[in-house]
N, C-alpha and C positions, 0 to 999 in steps of 0.2 A: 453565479457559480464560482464557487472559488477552486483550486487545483491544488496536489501533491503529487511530485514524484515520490517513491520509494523504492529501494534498491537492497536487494539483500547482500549482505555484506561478502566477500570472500571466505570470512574464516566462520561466518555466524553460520551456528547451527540450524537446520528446518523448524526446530519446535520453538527455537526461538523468536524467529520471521513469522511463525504464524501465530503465535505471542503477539506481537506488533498488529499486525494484522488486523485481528481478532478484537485489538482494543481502538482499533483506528474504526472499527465498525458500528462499534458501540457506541461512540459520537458519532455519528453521522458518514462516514467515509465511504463511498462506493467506486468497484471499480469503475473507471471511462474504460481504459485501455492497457493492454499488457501487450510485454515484448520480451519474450524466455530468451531469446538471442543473444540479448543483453541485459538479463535477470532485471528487467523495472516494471514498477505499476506503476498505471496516471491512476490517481485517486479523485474523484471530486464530489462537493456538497453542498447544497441550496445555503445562500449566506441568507443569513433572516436580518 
């Protein structure tokens, strides 16, 4: 399994982050784990 952080930015807009998101999915990207506290996702994905 391999991992990402991602972090929405300070000034970046919603539609933009779920822009990201949205195409971090679409390769394989799922969330592990979120923390709204300090706006990050762990992202992770079966390495083939």
């Amino acid at each position: 399994m391999e991992y990402k952080i991602i972090y929405k930015g300070p000034f970046e807009k919603m539609e933009s982050f779920e822009k990201k998101l949205n195409a971090l999915a679409t390769s394989g990207w799922r969330i592990v784990t979120s923390y709204s506290g300090g706006a990050y996702l762990i992202l992770g994905r079966s390495k083939h």
